[in-house]
LONU-761031 format. One line per field, with one value per residue: residue number from 1; x, y, z of N, C-alpha, C, CB in turn. Coordinates in steps of 0.001 Angstrom, whole numbers, plus 500000, padded with zeros to 6 digits. Glycine has a CB too. Example, Ala and Ser with C-alpha at 12.3 -4.5 7.8 and 13.67 -1.06 7.14 Angstrom:
BEGIN
i: (1_2)
nX: (513190_512850)
nY: (494310_497750)
nZ: (507800_507080)
caX: (512300_513670)
caY: (495500_498940)
caZ: (507800_507140)
cX: (513200_512900)
cY: (496700_500030)
cZ: (507800_507870)
cbX: (511308_514084)
cbY: (495527_499402)
cbZ: (509046_505725)
END
This chain:
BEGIN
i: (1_2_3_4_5_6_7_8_9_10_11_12_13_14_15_16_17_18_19_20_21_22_23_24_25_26_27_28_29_30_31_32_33_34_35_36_37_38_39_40_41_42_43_44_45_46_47_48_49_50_51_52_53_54_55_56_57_58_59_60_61_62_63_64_65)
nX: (364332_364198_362510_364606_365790_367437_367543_366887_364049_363321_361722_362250_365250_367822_370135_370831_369562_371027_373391_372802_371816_373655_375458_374473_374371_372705_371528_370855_368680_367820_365890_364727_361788_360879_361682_360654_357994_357347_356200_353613_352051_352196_350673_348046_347266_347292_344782_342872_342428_341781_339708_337727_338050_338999_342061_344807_348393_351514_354559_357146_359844_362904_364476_367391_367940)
nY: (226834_225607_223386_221849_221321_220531_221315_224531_225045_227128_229472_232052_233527_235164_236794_237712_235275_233226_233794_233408_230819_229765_230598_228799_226086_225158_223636_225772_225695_227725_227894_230141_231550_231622_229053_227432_227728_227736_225151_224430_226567_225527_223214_223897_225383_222547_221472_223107_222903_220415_220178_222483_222475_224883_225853_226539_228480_228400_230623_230666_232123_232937_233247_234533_234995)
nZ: (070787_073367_072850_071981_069318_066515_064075_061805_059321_056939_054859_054175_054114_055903_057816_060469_061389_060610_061815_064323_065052_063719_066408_068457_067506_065580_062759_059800_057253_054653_052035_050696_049734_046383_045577_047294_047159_044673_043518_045325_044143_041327_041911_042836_040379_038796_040084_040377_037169_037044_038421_037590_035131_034423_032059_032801_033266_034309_035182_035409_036595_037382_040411_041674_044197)
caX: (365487_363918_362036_365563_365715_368699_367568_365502_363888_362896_361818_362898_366707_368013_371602_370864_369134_371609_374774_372051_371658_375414_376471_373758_374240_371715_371723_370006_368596_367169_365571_364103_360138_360593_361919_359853_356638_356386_355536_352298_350986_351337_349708_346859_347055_346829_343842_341753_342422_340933_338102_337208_338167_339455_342811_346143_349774_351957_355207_358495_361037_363804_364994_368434_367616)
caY: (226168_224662_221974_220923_221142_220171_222418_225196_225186_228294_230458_233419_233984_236468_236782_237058_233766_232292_234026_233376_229485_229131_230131_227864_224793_224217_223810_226612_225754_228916_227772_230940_231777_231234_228141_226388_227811_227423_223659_224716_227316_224736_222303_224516_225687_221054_220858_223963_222560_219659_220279_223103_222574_226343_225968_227702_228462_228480_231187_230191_233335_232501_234424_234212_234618)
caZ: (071353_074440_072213_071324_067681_066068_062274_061661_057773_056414_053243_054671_053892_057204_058302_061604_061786_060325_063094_065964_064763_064083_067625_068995_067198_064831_061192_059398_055999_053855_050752_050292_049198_045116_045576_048027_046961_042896_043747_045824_043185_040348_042388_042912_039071_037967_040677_039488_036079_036991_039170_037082_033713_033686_031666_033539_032835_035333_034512_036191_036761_038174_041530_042064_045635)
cX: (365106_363106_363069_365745_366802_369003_366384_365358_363207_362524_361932_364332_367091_368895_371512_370233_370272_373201_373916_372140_373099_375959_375293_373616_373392_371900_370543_369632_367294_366926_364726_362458_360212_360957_361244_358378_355616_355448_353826_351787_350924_350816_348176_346525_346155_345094_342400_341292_341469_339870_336812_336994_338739_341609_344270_347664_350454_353379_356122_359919_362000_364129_366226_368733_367982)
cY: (225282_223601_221028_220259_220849_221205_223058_225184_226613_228781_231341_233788_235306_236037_236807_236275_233185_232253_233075_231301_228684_229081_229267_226381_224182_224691_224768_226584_226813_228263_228638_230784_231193_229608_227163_226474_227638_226076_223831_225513_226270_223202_222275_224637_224083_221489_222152_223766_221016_219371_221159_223487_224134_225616_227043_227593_228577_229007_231114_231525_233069_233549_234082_234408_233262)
cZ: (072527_073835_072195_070127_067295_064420_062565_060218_057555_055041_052979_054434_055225_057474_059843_062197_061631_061595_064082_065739_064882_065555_068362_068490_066447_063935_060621_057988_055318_052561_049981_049269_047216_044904_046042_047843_045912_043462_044044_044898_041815_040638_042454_041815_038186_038811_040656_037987_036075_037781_038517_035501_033047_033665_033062_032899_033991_034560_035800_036125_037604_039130_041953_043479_045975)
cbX: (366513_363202_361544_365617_365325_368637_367365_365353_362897_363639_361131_362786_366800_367112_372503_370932_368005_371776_375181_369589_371017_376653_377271_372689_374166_370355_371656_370424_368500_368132_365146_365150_359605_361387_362668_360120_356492_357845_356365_352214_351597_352140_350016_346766_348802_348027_344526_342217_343914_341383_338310_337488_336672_338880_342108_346467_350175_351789_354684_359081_360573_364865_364110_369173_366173)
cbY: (227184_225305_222071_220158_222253_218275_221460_226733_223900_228919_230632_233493_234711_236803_238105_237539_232998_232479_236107_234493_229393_230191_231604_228389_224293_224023_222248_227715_224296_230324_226746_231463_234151_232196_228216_226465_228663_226685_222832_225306_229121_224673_222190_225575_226148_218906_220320_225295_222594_218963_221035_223661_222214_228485_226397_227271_229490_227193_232390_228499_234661_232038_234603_234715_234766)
cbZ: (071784_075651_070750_071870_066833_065881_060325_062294_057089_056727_052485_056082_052025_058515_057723_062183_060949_058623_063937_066108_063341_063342_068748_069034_068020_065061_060382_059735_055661_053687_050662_049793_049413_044157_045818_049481_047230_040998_045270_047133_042706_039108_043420_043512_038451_038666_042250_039436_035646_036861_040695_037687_033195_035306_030318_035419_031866_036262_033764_035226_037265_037477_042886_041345_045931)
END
């Protein structure tokens, strides 16, 4: 808060971030861990595939999180 942030981003989901943020004025966006993190593992999955020629799958489960 003393930086003077205006949003905090997160991938954490927590209720009392989100009270503590509300009575302080800043926007609290939760996009929770399955969501924000597939991207980076099948990023890693293309760039092992092509540095290393080892094959991958990448398996998408949805988290209703």
């Amino acid at each position: 808060l003393s930086l003077g942030v205006d949003a905090y981003i997160s991938g954490e989901v927590s209720e009392q971030t989100y009270h503590f943020a509300k009575e302080m004025g800043i926007a609290y966006i939760s996009a929770g861990h399955h969501a924000t993190e597939r991207y980076g593992v099948q990023a890693l999955g293309q760039y092992i595939n092509k540095t290393y020629k080892i094959e991958h799958q990448f398996v998408d489960i949805p988290n209703p999180v």
